[in-house]
PAMARSE-678798 format. One record per atom (N, C-alpha, C): x, y, z. Coordinates in steps of 0.2 Angstrom, whole numbers, padded with zeros to 4 digits, always signed. Layout:
REM residues N
XYZ/...
REM end
This chain:
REM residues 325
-0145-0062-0007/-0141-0056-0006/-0145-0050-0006/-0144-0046+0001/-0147-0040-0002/-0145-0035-0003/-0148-0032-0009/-0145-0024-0012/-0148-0019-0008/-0140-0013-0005/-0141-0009-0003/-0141-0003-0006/-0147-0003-0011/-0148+0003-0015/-0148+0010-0013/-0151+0011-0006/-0149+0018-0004/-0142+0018+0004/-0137+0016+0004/-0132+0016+0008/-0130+0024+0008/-0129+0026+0013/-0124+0033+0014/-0119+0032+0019/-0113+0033+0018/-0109+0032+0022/-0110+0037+0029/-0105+0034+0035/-0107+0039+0039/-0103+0033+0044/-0101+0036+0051/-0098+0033+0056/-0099+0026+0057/-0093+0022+0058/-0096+0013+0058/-0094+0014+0066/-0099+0007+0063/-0099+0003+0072/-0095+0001+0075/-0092+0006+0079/-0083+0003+0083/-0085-0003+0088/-0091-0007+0088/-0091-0012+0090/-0092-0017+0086/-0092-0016+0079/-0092-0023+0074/-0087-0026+0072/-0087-0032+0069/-0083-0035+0069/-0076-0032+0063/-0073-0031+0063/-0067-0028+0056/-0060-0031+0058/-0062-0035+0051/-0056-0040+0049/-0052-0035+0045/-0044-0037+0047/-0038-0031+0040/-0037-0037+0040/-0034-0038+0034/-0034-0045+0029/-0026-0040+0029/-0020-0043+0031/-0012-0042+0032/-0011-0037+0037/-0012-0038+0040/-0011-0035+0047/-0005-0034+0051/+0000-0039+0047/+0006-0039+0051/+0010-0032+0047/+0008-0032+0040/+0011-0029+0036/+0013-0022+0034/+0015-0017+0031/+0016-0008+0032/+0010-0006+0032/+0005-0008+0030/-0001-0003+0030/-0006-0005+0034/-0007-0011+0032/-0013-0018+0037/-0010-0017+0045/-0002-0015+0049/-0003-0014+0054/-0003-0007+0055/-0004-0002+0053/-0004+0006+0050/-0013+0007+0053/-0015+0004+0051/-0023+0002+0050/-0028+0000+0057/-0023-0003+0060/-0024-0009+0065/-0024-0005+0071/-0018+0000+0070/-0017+0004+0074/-0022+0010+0075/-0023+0011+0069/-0029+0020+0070/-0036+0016+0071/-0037+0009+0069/-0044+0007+0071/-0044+0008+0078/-0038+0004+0080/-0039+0004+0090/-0038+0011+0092/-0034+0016+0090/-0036+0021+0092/-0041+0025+0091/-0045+0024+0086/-0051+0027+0088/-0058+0022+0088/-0056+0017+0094/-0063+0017+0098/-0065+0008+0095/-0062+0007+0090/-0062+0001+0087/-0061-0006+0093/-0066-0009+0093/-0064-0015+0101/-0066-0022+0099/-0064-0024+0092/-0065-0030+0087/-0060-0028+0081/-0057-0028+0082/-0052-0028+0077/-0048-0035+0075/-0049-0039+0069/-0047-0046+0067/-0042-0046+0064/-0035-0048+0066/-0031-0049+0061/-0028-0058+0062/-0024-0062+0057/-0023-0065+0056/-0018-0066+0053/-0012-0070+0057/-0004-0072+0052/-0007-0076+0045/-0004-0076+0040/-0004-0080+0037/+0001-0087+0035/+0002-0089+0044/+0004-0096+0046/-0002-0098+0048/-0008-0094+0050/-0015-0095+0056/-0018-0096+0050/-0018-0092+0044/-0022-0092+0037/-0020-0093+0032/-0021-0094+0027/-0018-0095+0019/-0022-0093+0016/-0020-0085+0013/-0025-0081+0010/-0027-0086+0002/-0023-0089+0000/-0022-0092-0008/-0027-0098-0005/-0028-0101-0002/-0033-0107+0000/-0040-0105+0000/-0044-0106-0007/-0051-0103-0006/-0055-0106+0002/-0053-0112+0002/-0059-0117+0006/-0056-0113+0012/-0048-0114+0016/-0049-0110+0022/-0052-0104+0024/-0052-0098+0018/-0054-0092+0017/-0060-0093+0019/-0064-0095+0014/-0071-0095+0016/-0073-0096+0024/-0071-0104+0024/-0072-0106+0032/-0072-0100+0037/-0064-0094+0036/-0065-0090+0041/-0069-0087+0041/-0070-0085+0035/-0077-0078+0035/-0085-0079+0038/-0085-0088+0036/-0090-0090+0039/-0090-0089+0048/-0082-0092+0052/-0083-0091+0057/-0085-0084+0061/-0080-0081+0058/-0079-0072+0060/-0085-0069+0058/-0088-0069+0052/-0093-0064+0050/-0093-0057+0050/-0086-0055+0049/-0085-0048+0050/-0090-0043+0046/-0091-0038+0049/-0094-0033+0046/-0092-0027+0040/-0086-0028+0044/-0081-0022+0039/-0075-0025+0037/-0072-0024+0031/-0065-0027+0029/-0061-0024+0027/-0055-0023+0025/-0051-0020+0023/-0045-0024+0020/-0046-0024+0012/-0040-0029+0011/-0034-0024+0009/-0029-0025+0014/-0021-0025+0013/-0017-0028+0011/-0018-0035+0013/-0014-0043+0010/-0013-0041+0003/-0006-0044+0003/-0003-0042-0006/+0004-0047-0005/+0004-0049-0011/+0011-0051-0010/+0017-0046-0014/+0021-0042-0010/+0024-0036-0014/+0031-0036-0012/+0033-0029-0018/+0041-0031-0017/+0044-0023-0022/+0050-0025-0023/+0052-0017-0026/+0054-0021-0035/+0057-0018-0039/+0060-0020-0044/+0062-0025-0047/+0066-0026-0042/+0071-0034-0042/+0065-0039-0041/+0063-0038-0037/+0058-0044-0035/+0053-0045-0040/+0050-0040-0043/+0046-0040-0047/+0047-0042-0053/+0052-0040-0055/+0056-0044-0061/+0058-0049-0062/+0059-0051-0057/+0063-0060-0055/+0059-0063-0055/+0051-0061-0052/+0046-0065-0050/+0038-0064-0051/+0037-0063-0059/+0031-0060-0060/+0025-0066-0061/+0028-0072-0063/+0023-0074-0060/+0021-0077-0053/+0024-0076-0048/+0022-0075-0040/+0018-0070-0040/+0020-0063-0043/+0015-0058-0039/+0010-0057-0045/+0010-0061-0050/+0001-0061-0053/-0003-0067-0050/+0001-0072-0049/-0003-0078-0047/-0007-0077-0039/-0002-0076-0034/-0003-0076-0027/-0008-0069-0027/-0005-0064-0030/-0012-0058-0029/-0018-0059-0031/-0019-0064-0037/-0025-0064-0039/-0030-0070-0035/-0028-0073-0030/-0029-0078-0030/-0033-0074-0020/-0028-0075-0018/-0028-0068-0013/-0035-0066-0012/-0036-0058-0020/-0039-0057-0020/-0047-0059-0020/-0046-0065-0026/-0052-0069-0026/-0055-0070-0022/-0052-0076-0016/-0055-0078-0012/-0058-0073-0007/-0054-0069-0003/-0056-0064-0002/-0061-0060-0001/-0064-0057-0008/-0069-0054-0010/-0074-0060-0012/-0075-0063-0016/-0080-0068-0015/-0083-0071-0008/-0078-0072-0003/-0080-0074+0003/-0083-0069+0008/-0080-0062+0007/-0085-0056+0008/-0094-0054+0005/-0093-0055+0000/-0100-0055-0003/-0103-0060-0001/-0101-0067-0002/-0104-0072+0002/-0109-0072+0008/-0103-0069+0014/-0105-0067+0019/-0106-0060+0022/-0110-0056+0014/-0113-0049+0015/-0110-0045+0019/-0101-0045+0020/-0097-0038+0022/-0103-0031+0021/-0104-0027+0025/-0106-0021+0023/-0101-0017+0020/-0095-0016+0021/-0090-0010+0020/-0084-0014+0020/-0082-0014+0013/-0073-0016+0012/-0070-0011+0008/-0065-0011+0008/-0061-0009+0006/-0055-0009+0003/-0053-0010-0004/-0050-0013-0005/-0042-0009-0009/-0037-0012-0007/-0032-0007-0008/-0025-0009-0013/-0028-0005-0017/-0021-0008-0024/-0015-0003-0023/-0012-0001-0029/-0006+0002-0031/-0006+0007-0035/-0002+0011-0035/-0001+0018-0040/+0002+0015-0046/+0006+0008-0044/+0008+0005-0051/+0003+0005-0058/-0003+0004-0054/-0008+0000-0060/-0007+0006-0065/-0007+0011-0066/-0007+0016-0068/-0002+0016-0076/-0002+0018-0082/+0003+0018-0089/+0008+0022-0085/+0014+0019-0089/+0020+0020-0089/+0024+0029-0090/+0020+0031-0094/+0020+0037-0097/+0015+0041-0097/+0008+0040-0092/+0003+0044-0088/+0004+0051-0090/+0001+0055-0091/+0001+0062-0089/+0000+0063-0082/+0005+0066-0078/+0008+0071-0070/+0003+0076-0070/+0001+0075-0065/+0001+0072-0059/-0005+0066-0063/-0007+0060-0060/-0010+0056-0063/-0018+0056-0060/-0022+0055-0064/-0029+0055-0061/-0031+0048-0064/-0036+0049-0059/-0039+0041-0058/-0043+0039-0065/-0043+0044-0069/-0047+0043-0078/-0041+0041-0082/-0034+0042-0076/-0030+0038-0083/-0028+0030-0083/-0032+0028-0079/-0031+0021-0077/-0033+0015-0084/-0029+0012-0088/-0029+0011-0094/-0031+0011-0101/-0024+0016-0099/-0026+0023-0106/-0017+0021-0108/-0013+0017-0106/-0008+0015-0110/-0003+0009-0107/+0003+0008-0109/+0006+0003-0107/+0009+0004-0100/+0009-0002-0094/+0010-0001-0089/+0019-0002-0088/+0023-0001-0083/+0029-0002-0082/+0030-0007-0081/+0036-0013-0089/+0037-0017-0089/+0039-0023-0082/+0042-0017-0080/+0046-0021-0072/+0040-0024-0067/+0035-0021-0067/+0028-0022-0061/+0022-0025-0064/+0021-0025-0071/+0015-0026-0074/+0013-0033-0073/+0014-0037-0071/+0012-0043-0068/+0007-0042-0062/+0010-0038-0056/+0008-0036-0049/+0002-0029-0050/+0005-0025-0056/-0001-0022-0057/-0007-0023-0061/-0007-0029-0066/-0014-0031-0068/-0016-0035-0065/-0014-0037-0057/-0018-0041-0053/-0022-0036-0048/-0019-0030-0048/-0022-0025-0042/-0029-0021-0047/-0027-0021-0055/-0033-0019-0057/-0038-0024-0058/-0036-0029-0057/-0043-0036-0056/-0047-0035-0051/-0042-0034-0045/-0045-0034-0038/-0050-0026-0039/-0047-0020-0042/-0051-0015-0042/-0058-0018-0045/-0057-0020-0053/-0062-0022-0056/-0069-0026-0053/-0064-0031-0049/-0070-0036-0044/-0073-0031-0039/-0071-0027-0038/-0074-0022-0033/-0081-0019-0035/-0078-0015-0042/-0084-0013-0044/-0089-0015-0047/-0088-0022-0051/-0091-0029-0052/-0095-0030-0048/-0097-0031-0041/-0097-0033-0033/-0103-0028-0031/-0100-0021-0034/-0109-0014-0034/-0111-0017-0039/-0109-0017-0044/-0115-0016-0051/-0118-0024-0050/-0116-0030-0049/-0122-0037-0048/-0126-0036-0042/-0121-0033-0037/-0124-0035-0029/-0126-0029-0025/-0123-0025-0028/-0127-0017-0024/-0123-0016-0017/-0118-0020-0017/-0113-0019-0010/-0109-0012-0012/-0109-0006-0008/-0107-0001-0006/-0098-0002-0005/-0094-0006-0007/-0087-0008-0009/-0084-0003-0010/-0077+0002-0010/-0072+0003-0013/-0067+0004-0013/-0061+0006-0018/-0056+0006-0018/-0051+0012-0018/-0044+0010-0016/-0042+0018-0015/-0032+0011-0016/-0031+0018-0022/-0026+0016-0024/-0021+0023-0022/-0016+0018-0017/-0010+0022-0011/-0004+0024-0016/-0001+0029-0016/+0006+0029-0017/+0011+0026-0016/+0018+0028-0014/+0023+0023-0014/+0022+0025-0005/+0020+0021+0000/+0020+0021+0006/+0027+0018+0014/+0028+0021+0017/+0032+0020+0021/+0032+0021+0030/+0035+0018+0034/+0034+0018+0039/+0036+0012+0044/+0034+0012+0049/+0035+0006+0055/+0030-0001+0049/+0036-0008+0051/+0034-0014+0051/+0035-0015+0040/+0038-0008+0037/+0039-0007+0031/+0046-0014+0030/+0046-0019+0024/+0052-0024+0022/+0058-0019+0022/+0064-0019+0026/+0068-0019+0025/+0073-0022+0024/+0073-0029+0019/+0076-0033+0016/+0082-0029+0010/+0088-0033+0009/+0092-0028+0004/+0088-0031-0004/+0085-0036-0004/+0084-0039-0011/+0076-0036-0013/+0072-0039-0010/+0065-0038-0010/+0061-0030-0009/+0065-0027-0005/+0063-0019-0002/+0059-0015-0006/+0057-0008-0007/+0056-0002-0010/+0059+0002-0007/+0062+0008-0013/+0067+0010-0012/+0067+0014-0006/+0060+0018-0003/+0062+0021+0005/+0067+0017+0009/+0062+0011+0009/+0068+0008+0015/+0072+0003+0014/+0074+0003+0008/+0082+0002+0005/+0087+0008+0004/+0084+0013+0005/+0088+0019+0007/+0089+0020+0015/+0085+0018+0017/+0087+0018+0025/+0092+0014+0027/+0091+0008+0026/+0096+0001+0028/+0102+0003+0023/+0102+0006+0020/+0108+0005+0014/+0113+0011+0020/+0109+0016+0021/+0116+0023+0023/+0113+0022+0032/+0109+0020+0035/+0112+0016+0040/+0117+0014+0043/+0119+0005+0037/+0122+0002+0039/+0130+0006+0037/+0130+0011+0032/+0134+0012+0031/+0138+0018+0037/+0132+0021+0038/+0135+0022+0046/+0137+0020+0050/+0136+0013+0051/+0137+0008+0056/+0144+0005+0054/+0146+0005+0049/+0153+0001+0047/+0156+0006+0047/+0155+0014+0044/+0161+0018+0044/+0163+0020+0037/+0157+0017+0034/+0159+0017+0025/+0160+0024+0024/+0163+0024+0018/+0163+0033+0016/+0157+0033+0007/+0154+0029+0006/+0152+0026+0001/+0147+0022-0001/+0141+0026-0002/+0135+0021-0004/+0133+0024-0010/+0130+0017-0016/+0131+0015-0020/+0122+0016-0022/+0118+0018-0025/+0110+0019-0026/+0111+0016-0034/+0104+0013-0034/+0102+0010-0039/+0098+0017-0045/+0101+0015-0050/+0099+0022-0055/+0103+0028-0056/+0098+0032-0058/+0102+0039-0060/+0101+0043-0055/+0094+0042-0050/+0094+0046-0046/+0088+0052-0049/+0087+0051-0054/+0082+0057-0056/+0075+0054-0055/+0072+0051-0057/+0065+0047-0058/+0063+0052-0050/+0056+0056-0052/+0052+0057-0046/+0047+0053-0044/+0045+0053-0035/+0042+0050-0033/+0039+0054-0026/+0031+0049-0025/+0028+0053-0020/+0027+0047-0015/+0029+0050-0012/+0029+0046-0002/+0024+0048+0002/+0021+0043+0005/+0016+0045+0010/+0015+0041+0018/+0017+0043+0022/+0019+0038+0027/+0012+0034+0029/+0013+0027+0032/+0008+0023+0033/+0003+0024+0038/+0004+0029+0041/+0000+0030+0049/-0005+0036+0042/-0002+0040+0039/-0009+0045+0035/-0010+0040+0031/-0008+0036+0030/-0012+0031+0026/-0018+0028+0028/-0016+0024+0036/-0023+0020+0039/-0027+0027+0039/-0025+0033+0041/-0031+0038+0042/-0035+0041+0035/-0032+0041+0032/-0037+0041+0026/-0040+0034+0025/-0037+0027+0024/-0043+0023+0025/-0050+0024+0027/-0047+0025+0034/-0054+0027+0038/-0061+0030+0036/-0054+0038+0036/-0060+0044+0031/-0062+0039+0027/-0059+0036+0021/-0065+0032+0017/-0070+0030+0015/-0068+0025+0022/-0074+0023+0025/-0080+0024+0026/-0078+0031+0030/-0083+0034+0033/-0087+0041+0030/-0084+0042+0025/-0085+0048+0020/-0085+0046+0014/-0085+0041+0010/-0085+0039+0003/-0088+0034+0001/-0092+0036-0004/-0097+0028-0008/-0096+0028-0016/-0092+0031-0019/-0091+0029-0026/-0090+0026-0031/-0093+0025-0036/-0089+0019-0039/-0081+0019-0041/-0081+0025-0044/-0072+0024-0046/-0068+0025-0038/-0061+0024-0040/-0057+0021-0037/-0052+0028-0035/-0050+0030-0029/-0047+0035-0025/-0042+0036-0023/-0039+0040-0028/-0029+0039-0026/-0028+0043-0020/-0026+0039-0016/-0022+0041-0010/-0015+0044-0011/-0013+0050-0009/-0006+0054-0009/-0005+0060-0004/-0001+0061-0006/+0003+0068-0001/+0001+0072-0008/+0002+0072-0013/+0001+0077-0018/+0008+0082-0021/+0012+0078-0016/+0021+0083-0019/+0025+0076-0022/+0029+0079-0025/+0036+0073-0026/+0041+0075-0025/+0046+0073-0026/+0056+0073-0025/+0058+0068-0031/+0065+0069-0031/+0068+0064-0034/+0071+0059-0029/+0073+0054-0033/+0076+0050-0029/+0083+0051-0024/+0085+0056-0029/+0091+0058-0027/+0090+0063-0021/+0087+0067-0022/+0083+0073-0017/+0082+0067-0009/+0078+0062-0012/+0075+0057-0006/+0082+0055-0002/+0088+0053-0007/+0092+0050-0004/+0094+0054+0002/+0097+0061-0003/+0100+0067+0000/+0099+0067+0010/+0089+0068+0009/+0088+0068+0016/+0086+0063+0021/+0087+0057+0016/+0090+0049+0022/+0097+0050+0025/+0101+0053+0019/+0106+0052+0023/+0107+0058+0027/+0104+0064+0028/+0103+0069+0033/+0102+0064+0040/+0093+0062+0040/+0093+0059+0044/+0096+0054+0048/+0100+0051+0043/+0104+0045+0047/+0111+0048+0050/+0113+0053+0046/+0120+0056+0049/+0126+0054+0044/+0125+0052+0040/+0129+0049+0035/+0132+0056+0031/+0139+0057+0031/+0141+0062+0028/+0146+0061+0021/+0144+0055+0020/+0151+0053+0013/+0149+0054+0006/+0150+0049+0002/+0148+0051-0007/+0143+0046-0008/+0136+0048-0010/+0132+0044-0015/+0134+0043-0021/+0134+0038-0025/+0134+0036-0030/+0130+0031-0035/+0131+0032-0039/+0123+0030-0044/+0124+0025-0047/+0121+0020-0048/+0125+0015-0054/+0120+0015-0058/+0121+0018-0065/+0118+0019-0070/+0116+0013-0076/+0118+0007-0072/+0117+0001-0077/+0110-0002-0072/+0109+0001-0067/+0103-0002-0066/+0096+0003-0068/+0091-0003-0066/+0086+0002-0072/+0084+0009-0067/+0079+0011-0070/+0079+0019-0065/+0067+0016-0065/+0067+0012-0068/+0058+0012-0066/+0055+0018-0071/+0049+0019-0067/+0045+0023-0071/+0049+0031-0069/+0048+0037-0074/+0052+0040-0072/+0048+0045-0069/+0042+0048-0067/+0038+0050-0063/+0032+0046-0060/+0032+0046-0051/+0024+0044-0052/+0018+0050-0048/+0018+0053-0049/+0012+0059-0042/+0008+0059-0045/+0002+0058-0040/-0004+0055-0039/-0009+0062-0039/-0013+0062-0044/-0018+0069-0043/-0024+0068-0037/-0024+0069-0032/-0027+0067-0026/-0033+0073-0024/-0033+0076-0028/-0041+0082-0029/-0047+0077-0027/-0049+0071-0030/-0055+0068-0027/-0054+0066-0021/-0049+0064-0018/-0049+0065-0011/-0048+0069-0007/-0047+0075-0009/-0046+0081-0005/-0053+0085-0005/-0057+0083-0010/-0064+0084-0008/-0069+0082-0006/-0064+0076-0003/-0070+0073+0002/-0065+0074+0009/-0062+0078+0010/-0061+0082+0015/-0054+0080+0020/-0050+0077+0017/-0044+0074+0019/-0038+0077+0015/-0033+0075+0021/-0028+0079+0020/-0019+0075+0025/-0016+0074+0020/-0010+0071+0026/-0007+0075+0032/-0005+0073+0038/-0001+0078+0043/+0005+0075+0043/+0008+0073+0039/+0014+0070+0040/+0019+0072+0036/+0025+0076+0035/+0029+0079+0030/+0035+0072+0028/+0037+0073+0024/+0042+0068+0023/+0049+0067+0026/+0050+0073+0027/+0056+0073+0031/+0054+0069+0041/+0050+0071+0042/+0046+0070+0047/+0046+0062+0046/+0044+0061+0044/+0040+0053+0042/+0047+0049+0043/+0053+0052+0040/+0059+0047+0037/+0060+0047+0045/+0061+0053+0047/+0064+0055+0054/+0061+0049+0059/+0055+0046+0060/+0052+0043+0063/+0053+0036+0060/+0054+0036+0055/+0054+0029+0052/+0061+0026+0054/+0068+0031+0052/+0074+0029+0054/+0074+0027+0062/+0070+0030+0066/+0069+0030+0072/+0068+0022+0074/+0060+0020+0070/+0059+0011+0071/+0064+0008+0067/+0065+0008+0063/+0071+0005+0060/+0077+0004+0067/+0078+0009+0068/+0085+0008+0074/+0083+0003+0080/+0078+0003+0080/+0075+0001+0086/+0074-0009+0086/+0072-0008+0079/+0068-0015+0078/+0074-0019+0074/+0079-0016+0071/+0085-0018+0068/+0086-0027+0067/+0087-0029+0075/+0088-0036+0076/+0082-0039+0074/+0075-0038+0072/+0070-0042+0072/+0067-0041+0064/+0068-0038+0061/+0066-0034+0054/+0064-0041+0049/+0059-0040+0047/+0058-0046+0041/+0064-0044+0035/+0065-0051+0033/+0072-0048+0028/+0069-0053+0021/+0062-0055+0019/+0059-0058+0015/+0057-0052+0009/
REM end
């Protein structure tokens, strides 16, 4: 292995190889997209009907065939609440396993540039607002996700694990609540953006006068649409070598209720929300203190209202074909 003691980041090779490990999915196709538009003419992705990220032996084989130069792991296995609650050992088991292969078969095959990309979840339940990356296990994480969240800070930790034995230039950058085209809008499994979308949508569509929101509606939260998300990947990439880990956000929040307020704007929905207060409400703020990424020179162009506007837009569009997993 060789150690790359003095590495500086600076423009990649838009002709090397760069595999996005989930690519079909809200960010991994987010990604896929800004790499090819800017200049990128190797871009790997792979179903995982073509790959099984959980199968070390196939994983390796690929990396061995492809030999990519740059990576970016996206693959997760994710979900909102419900699913998280119903299914914690799915999303500790499959992410860690994911993630191992993965990473090990990158260093393997001396990946120059990955990156790897966890959750706002990892973060304590009751964080001091806005949250910085120094509060990253400094208390108890939110019962409902802590499965899914201490598999994202393994994959962080194997990251930095990966500099300190092998001197690989690795990092990681942990996204806010994300949203966008190719986003799950399933009713079970979702996040609540776009379970707010499909919810007063559909209710558009039948004529209801009446939609029903899980919670109290207060809990604040920060949204960042997935197209500024692949572009800050990039910037990452191309502007960043540090060991600690990079919270990606917009830097404002809303309430949920505020959020709903202007889905239902954008969808046309003119009737009564309603709260059901027996279900849980989650962590009750999350905003991400995003100063170290704003000093390495990044910034979102995408407002939320904006973002929704576009997103109800693919929504309408793709309706009949939507993953509902």
């Amino acid at each position: 292995m060789t150690v790359r003691d003095h590495y500086t980041p600076g423009e990649l090779d838009r002709d090397a190889t760069f595999y996005v490990a989930g690519h079909r999915g809200l960010v991994g196709s987010a990604i896929v997209r800004k790499l090819r538009a800017a200049g990128f003419t190797n871009v790997v992705g792979v179903t995982s009907s073509e790959l099984d990220l959980t199968d070390r032996d196939a994983v390796s084989d690929f990396f061995a065939r492809i030999r990519p130069r740059y990576v970016v792991l996206a693959a997760a296995k994710v979900g909102g609440i419900m699913a998280n609650s119903t299914y914690p050992v799915d999303f500790i088991s499959d992410n860690l396993r994911i993630q191992v292969n993965v990473l090990d078969s990158a260093r393997i095959q001396e990946v120059e540039r990955l990156l790897f990309l966890g959750s706002s979840c990892i973060y304590p339940k009751l964080a001091d607002q806005p949250i910085r990356e120094e509060s990253l296990l400094t208390g108890r994480l939110e019962p409902t996700n802590d499965a899914y969240a201490i598999a994202k800070i393994a994959g962080m930790v194997h990251v930095q694990a990966s500099r300190r034995q092998y001197g690989l230039p690795w990092i990681s950058a942990m996204p806010t609540n994300l949203y966008g085209p190719n986003d799950n809008f399933s009713n079970e499994n979702s996040h609540v953006l776009p379970a707010l979308i499909r919810r007063y949508d559909e209710a558009v569509s039948s004529g209801s006068t009446t939609v029903t929101n899980w919670g109290s509606g207060s809990p604040r939260r920060e949204f960042l649409h997935a197209d500024d998300m692949a572009d800050a990947c990039l910037h990452l990439l191309e502007h960043y070598d540090g060991t600690e880990h990079v919270n990606v956000g917009s830097g404002t929040d809303a309430t949920i209720r505020e959020i709903a307020d202007t889905v239902a704007s954008v969808v046309g929905f003119d009737g009564e929300t309603r709260w059901d207060t027996t279900r849980p409400d989650g962590t009750p703020q999350k905003l991400l203190d995003v100063s170290r990424l704003k000093r390495t020179g990044w910034a979102p162009q995408i407002g939320l209202t904006e973002g929704i506007d576009r997103t109800v837009a693919w929504y309408r569009r793709h309706v009949g074909s939507l993953r509902n997993a």
